[in-house]
VMD Tcl script that builds the backbone (N, CA, C; Angstrom):
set m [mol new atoms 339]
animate dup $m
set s [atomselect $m all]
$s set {name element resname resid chain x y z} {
  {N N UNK 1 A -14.440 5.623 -3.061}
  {CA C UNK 1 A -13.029 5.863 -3.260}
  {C C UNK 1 A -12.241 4.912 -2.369}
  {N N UNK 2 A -11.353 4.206 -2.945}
  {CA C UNK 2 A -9.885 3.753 -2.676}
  {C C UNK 2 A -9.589 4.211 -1.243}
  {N N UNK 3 A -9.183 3.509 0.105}
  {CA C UNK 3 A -8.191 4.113 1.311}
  {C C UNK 3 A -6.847 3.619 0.840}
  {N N UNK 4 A -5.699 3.740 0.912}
  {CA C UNK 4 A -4.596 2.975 0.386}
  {C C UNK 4 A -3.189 3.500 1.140}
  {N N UNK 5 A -2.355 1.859 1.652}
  {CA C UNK 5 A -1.764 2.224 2.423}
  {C C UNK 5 A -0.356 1.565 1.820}
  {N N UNK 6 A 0.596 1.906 1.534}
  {CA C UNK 6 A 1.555 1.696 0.923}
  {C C UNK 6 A 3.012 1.648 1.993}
  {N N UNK 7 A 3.978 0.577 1.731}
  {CA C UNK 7 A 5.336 0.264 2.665}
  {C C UNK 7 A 5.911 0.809 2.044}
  {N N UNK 8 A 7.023 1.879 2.841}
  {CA C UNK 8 A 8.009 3.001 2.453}
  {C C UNK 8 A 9.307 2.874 3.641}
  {N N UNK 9 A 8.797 2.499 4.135}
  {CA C UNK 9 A 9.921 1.754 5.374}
  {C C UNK 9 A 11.267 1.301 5.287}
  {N N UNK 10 A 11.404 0.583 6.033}
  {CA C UNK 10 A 12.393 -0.356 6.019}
  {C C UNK 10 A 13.066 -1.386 4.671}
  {N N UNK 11 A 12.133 -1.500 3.894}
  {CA C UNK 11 A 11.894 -2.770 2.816}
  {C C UNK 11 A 12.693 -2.074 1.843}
  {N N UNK 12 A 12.865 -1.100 2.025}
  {CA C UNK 12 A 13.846 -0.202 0.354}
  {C C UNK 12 A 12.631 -0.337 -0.918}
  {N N UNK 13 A 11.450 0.009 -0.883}
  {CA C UNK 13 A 10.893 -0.355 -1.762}
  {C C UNK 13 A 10.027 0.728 -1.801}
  {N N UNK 14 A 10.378 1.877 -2.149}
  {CA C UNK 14 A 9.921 3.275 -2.150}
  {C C UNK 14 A 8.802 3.280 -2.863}
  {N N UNK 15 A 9.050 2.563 -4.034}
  {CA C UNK 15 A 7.705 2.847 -5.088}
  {C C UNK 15 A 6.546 2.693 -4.575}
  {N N UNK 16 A 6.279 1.593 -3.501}
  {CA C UNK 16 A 5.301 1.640 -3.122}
  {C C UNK 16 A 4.501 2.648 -2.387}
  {N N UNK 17 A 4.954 4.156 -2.175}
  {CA C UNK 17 A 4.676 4.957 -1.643}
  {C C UNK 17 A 4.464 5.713 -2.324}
  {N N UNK 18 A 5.132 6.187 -3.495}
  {CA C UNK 18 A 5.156 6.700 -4.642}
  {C C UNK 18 A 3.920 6.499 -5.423}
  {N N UNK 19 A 3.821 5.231 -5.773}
  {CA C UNK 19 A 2.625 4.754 -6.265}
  {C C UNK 19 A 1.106 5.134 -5.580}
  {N N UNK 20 A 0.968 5.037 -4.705}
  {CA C UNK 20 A 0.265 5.494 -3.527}
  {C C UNK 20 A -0.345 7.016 -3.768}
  {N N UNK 21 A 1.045 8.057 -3.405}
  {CA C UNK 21 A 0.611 9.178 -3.822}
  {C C UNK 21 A 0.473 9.470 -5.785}
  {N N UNK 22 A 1.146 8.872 -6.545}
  {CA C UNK 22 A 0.561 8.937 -7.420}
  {C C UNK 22 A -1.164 8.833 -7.831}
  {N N UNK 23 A -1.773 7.744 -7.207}
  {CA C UNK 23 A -2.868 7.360 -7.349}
  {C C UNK 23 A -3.612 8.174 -6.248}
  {N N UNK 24 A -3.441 8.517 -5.658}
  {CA C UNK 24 A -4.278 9.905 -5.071}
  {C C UNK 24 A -4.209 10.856 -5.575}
  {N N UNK 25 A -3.369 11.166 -5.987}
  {CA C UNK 25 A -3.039 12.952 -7.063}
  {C C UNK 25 A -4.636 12.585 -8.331}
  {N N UNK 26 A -4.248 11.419 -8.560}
  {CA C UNK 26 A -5.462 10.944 -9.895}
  {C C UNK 26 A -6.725 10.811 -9.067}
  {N N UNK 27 A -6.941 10.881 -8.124}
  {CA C UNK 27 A -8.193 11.008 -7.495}
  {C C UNK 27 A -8.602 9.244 -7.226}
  {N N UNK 28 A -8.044 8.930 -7.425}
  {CA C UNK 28 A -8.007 7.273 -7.483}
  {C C UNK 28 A -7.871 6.454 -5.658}
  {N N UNK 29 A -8.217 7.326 -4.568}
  {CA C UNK 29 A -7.933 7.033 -3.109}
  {C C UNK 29 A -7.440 8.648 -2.588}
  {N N UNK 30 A -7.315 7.894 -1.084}
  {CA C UNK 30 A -6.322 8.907 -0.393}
  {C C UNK 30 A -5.970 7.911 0.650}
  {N N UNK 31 A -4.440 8.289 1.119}
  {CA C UNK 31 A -3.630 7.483 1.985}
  {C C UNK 31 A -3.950 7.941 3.457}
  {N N UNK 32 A -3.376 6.506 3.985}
  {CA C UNK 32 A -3.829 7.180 5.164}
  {C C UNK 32 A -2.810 6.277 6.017}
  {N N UNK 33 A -2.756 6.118 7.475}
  {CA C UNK 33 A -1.313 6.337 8.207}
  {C C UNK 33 A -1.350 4.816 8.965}
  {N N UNK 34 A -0.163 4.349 8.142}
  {CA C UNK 34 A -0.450 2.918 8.514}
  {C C UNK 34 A 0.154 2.628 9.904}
  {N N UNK 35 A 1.267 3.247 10.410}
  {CA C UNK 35 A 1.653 3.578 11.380}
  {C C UNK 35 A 0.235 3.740 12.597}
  {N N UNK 36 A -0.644 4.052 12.301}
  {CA C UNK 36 A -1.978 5.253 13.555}
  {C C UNK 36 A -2.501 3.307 13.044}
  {N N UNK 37 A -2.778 2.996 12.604}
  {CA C UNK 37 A -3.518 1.658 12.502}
  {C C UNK 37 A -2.992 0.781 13.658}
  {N N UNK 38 A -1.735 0.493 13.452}
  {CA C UNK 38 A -0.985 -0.302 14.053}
  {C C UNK 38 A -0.502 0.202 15.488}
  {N N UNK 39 A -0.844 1.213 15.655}
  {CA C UNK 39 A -0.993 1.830 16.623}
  {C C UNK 39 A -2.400 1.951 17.586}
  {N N UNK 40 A -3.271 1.891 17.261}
  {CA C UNK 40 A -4.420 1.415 17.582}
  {C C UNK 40 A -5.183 2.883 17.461}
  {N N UNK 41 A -5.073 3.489 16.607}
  {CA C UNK 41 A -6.261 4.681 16.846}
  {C C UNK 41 A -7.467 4.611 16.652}
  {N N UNK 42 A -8.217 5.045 17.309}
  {CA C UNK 42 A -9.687 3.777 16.850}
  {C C UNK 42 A -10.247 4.979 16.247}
  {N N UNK 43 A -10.124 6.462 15.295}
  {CA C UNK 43 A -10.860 6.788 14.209}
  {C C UNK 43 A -10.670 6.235 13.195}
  {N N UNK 44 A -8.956 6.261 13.240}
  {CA C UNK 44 A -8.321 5.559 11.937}
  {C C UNK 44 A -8.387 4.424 11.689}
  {N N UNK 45 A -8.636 3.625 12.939}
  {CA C UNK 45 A -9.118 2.391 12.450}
  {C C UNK 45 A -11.342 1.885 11.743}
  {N N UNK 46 A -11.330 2.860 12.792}
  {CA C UNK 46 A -12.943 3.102 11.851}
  {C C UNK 46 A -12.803 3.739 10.234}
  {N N UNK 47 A -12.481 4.135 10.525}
  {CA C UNK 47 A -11.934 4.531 8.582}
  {C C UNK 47 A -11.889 3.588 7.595}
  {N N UNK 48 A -10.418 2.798 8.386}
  {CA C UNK 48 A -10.093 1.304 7.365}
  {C C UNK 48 A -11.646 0.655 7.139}
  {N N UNK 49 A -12.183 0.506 8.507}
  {CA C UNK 49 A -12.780 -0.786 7.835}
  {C C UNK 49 A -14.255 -0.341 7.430}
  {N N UNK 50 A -14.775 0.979 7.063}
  {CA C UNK 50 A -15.297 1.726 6.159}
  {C C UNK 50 A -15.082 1.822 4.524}
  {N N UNK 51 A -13.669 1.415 4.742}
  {CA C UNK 51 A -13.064 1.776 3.358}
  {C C UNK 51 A -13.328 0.479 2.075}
  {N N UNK 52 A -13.012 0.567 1.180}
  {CA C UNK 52 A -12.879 -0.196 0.262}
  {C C UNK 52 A -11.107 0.019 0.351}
  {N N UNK 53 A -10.176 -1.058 0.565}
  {CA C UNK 53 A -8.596 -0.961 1.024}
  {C C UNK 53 A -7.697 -1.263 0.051}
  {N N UNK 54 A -7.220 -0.904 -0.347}
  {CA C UNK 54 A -5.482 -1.481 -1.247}
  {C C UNK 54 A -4.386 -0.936 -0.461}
  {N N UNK 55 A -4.087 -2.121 0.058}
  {CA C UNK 55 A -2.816 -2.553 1.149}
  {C C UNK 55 A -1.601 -2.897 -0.531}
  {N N UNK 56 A -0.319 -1.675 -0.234}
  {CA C UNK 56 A 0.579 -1.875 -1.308}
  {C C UNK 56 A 1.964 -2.593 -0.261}
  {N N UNK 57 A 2.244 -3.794 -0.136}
  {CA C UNK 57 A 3.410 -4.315 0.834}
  {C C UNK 57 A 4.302 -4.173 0.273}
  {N N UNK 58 A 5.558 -3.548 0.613}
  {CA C UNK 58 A 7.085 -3.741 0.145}
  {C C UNK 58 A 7.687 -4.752 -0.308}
  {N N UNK 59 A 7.519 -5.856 0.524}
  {CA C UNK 59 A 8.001 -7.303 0.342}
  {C C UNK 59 A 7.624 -8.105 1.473}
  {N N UNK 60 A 7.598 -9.702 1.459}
  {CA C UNK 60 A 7.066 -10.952 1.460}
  {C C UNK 60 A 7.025 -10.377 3.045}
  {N N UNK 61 A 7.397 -9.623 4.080}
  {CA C UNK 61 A 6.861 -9.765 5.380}
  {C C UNK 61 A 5.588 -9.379 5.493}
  {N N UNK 62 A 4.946 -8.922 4.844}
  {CA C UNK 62 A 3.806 -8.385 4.460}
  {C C UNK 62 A 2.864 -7.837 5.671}
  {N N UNK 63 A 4.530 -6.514 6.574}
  {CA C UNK 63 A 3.954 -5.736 7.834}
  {C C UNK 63 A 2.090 -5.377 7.374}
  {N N UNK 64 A 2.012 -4.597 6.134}
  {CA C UNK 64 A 0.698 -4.077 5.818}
  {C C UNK 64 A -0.513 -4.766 6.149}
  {N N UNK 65 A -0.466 -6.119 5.965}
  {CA C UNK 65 A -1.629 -6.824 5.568}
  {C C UNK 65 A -1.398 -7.659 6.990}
  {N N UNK 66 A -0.560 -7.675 7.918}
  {CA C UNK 66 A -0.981 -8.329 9.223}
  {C C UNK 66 A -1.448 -7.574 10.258}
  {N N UNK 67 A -0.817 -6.275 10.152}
  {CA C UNK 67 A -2.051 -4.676 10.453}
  {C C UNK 67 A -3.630 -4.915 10.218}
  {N N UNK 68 A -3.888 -5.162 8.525}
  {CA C UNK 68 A -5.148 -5.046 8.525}
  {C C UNK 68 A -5.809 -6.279 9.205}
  {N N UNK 69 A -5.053 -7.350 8.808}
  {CA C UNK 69 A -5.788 -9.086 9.593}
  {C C UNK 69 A -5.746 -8.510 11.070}
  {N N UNK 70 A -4.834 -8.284 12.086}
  {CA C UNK 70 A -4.658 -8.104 13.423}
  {C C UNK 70 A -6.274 -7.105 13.492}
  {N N UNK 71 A -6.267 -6.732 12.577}
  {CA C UNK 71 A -7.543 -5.350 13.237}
  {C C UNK 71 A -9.194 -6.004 12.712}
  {N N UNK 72 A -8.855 -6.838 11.637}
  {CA C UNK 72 A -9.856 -7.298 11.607}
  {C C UNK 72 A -10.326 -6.723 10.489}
  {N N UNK 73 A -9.864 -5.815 9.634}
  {CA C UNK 73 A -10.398 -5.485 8.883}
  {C C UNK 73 A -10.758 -6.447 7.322}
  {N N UNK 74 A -11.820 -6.030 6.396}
  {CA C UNK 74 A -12.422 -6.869 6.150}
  {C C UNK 74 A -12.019 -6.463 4.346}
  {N N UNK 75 A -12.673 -5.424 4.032}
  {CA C UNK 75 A -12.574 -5.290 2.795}
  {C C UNK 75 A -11.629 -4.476 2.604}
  {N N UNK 76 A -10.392 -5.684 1.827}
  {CA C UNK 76 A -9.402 -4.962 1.421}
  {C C UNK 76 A -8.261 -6.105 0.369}
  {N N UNK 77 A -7.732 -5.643 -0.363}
  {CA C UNK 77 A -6.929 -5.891 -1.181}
  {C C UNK 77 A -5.597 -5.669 -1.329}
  {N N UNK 78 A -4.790 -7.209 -1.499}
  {CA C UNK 78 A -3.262 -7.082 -1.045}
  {C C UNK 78 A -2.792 -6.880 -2.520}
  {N N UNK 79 A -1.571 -6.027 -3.111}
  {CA C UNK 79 A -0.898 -6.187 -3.674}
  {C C UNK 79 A 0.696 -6.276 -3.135}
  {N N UNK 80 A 1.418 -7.384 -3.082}
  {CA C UNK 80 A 3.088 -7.395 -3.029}
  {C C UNK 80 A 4.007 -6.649 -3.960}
  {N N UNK 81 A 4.581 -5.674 -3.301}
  {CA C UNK 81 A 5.626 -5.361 -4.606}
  {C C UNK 81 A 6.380 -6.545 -4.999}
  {N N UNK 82 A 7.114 -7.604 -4.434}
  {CA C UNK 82 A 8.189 -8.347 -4.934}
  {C C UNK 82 A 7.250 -9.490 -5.685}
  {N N UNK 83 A 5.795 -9.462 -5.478}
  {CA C UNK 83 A 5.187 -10.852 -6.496}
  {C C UNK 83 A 4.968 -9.572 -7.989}
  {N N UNK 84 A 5.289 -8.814 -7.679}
  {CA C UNK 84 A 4.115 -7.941 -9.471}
  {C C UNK 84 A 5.893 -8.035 -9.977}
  {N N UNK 85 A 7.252 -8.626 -9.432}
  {CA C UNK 85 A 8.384 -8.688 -10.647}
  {C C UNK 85 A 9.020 -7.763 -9.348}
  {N N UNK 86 A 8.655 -6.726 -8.817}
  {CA C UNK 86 A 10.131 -5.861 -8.386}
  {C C UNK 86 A 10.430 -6.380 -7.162}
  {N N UNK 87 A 12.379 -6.039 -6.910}
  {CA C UNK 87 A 13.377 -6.362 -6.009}
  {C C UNK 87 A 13.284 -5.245 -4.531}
  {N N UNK 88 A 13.462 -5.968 -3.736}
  {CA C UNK 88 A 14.115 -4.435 -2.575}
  {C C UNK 88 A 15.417 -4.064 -3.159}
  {N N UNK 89 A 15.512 -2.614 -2.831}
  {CA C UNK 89 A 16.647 -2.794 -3.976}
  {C C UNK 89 A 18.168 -2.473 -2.243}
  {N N UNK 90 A 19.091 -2.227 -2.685}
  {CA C UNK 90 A 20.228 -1.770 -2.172}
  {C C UNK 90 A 19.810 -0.400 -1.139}
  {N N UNK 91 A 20.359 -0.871 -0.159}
  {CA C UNK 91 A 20.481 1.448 0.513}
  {C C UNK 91 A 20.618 1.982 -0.443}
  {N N UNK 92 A 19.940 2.785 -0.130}
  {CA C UNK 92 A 19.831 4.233 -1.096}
  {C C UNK 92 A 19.690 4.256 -2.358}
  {N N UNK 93 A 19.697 3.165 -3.043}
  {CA C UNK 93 A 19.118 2.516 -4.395}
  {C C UNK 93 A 17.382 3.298 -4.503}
  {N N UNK 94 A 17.615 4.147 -5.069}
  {CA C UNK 94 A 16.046 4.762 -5.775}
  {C C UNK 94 A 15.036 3.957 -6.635}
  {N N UNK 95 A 13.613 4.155 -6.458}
  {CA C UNK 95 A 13.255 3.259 -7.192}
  {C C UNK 95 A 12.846 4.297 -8.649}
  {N N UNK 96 A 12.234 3.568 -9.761}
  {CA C UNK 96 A 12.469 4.074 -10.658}
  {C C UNK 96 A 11.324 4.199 -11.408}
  {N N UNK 97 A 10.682 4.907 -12.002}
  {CA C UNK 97 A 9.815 5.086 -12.921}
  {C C UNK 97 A 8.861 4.453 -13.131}
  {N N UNK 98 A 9.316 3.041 -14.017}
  {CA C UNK 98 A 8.961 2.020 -14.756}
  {C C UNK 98 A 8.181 1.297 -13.332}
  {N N UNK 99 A 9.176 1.375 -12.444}
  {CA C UNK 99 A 8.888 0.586 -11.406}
  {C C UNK 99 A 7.682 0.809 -10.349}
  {N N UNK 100 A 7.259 2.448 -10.520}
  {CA C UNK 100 A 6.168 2.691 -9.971}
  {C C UNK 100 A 5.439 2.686 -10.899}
  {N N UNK 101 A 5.040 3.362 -12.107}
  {CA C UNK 101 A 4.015 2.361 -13.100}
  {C C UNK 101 A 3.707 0.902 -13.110}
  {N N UNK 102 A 4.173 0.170 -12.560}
  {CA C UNK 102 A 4.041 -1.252 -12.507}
  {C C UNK 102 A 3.077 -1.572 -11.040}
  {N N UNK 103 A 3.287 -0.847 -10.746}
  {CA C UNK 103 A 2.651 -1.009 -9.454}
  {C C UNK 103 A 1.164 -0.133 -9.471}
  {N N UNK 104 A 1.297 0.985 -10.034}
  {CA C UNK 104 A -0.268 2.238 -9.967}
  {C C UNK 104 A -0.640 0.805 -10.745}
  {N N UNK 105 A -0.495 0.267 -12.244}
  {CA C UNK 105 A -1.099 -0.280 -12.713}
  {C C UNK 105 A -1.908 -1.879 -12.437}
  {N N UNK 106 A -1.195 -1.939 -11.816}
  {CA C UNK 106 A -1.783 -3.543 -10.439}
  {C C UNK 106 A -2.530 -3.195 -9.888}
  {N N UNK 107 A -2.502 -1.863 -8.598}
  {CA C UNK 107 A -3.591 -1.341 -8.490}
  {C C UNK 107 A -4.943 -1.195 -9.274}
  {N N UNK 108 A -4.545 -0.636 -10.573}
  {CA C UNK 108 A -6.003 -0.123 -11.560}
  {C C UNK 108 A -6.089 -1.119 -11.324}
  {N N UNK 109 A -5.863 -2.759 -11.980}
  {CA C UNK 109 A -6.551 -3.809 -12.636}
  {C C UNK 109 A -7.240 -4.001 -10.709}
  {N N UNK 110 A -7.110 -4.300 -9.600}
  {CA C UNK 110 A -7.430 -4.351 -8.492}
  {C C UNK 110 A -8.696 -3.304 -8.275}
  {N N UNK 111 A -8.331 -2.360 -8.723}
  {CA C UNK 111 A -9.977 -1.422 -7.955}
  {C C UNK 111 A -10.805 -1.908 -9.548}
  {N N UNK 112 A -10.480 -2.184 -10.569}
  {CA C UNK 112 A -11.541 -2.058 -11.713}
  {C C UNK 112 A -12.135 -3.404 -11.593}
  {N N UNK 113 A -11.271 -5.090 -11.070}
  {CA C UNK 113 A -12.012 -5.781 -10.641}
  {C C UNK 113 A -12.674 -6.629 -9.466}
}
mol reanalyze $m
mol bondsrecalc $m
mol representation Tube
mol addrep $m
């Protein structure tokens, strides 16, 4: 199974969190605390690099995936929200539907190849 850590932060790019718990509800991963990574917890970091990873980044700073490089971790997989088409959007601008389907589904094609 999937570990998967999704940006909900700062970036206005909610879906990626959304998406996240979507794909755990489907049994498809479970999330885990990207915050305790970057923080240095060394179970949670034994976890990551146990895991098979899908790192979901908000946009092009790509906090997620310099977490996993800084730690060293090995097997894992970046998806960008702003390369799969979506915007950060505005404060308080919600993300939308379409917009987290676009993203669970980047994922699938990612864990299926």
């Amino acid at each position: 199974m999937a570990e998967q850590s999704g940006c909900c932060g700062g970036s206005d790019v909610e879906a990626s969190d959304r998406a996240c718990r979507q794909l755990m509800s489907e049994g498809l991963g479970v999330m885990f605390c990207l915050a305790g990574l970057g923080a240095g917890i060394e179970p949670m970091i034994d976890q990551a690099r146990a895991a098979r990873n899908v790192v979901i980044d908000g946009c092009p700073m790509d906090c997620a995936r310099k977490v996993f490089e800084a730690l060293g971790v090995d097997d894992v997989h970046f998806v960008r929200v702003t390369d799969i088409g979506l915007a950060k959007k505005a404060k308080g601008v919600r993300a939308t539907d379409e917009e987290v389907r676009t993203i669970v589904e980047n994922v699938r094609r990612v864990l299926a190849g």
